[in-house]
N, C-alpha and C positions, 0 to 999 in steps of 0.2 A: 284474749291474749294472742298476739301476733308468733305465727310459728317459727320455728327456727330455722334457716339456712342449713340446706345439709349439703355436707362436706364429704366426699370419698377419697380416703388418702391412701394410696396404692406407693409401695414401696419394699422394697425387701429388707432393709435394715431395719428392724423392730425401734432400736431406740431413735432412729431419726423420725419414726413414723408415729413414733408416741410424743416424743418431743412435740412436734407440729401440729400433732391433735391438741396439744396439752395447751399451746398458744391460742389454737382455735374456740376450743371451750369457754377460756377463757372472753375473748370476745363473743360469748354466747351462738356459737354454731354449734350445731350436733354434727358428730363427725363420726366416721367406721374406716377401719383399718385393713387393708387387704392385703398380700405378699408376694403376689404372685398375677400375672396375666390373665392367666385363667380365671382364675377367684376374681378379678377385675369385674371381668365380664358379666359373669352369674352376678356378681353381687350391687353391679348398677341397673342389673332388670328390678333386684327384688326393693332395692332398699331407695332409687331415684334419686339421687345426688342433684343439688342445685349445682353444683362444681366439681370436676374433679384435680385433683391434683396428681399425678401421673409421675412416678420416675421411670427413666429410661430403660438403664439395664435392670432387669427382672428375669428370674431363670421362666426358663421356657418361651412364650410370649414374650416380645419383648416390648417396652412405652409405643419405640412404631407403631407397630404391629397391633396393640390392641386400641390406641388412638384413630388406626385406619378402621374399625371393626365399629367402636361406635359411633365413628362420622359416618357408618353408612344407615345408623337409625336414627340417630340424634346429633343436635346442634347444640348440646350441655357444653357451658364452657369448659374447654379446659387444658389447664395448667402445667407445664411440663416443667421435670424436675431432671437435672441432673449434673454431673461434675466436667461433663464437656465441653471444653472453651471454643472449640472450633466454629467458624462461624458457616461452616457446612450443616454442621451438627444442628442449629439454632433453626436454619432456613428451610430443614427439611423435616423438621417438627413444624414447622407453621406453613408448612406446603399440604401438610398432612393436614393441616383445620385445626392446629390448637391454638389457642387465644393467648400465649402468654410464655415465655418460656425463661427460665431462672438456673443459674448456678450455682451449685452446692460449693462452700457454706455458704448461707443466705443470711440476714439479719431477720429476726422475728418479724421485727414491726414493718420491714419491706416486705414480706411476706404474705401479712394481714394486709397491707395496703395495696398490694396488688389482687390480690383474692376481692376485697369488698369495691376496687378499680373493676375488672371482669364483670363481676357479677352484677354492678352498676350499667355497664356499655350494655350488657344481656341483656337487661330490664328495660332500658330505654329501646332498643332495638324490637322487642318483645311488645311493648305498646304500642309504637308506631306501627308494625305490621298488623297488627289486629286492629285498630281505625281505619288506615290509609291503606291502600294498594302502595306501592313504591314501587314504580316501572316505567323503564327508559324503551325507549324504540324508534330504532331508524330503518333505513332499506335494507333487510337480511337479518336483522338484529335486533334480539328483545331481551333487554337485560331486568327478570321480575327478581327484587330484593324479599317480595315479601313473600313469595315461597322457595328463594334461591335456586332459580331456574335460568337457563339462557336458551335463548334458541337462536340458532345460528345457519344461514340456508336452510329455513326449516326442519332442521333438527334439531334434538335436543343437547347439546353439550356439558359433559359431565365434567366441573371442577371441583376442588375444596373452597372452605367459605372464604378465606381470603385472597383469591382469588378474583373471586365473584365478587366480593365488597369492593378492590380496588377496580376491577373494570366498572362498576357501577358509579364508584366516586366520577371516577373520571369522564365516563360518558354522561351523568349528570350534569356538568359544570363544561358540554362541546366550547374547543378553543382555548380554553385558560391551561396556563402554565401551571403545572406545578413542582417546587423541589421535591427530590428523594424525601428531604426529612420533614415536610410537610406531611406527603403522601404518609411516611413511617407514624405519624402523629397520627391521625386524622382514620387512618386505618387498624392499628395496633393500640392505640388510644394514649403512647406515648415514645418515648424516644428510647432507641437504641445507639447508642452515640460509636459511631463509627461504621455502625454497621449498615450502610445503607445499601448495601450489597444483595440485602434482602429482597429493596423493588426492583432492582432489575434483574433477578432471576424469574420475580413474580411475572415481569412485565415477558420475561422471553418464554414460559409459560402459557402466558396468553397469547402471544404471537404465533407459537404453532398451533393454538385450539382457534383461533379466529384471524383469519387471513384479513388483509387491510384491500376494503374494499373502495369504487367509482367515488364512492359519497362520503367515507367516511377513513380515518385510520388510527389505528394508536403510534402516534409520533415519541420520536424522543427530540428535546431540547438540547442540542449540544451545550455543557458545560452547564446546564441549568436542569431537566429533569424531564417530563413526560405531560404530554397533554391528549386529550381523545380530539381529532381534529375532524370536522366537517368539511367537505368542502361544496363550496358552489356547483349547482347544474352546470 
């Protein structure tokens, strides 16, 4: 028998947190309920979440806060919950490394379909790296996918992972244009509609960890979007 998908649902509201277990169960995951930030933490050493779903405000620690805590051990997807529209609020949960971010109220089954979307892009990512190496390199710069490393003038340069996926798309593919919302596609694994606001914070992000160098540069396409450009000797 094939094991269950486990879920960690971190949330302070009990009945939204049971609610969403209650959806998940239902599509056969095993799920555990936390309250608190702190409880987050301890309880994704002990219990190893394939997923987490994360809300924001939480007393004490707060969704940041403990989102930055386990991007620094792990790359478990995950999901961020909350009632903020702002598209500040959205940019700087996926600046922090979460894969996904949703506002309260959600529909169940958009819910589910984004959870088993995630956990999908994870698995695929997760196979390719353990076959293939995935790594890019030009004069100054090595962008490795498959242990999400960069080195940059011979050092190491530390991002969050979408980051490092969008410079990777794009120096993959030297010279091709791409729109914003191809990029938002292709990297986030679907569309934010309107918000495409998102790559170019990503992109000025990368801009001051990796200066545009003799051979190569990350361009923008006026009126049309971002390409990694080479250029000739």
């Amino acid at each position: 028998m094939t094991a269950k998908q486990k879920i960690l649902i971190v949330d302070d509201d009990s009945n939204i947190a049971e609610l969403i277990a209650l959806y998940l169960t239902k599509e056969c995951f095993e799920t555990r309920i936390v309250n608190d930030g702190e409880a987050a933490i301890r309880e994704f050493q002990s219990f190893h979440p394939d997923l987490i779903l994360l809300d924001l405000m939480l007393p004490g620690m707060d969704g940041y806060q403990v989102c930055r805590e386990i991007r620094h051990i792990s790359n478990v997807p995950i999901i961020m919950l909350s009632a903020k529209t702002d598209t500040f609020d959205k940019v700087l949960g996926l600046e922090l490394g979460a894969d996904d971010y949703m506002i309260k109220p959600f529909d169940s089954k958009e819910l589910v379909a984004r959870v088993r979307a995630v956990l999908r892009r994870f698995q695929v990512k997760t196979a390719v790296s353990g076959s293939e190496e995935k790594c890019v390199r030009y004069p100054d710069l090595t962008i490795n996918l498959t242990n999400y490393s960069v080195t940059y003038m011979g050092k190491q340069v530390d991002m969050p992972p979408k980051e490092l996926e969008l410079l990777y798309f794009l120096a993959a593919s030297p010279n091709q244009v791409f729109t914003r919302e191809q990029l938002l596609d292709h990297i986030w694994g679907y569309e934010y509609i309107g918000d495409t606001r998102t790559v170019d914070v990503h992109i000025k992000r990368l801009r001051e960890k990796i200066k545009d160098h003799p051979r190569w540069s990350l361009s923008t396409v006026w009126g049309i979007g971002y390409k990694f450009e080479v250029k000739s000797k």
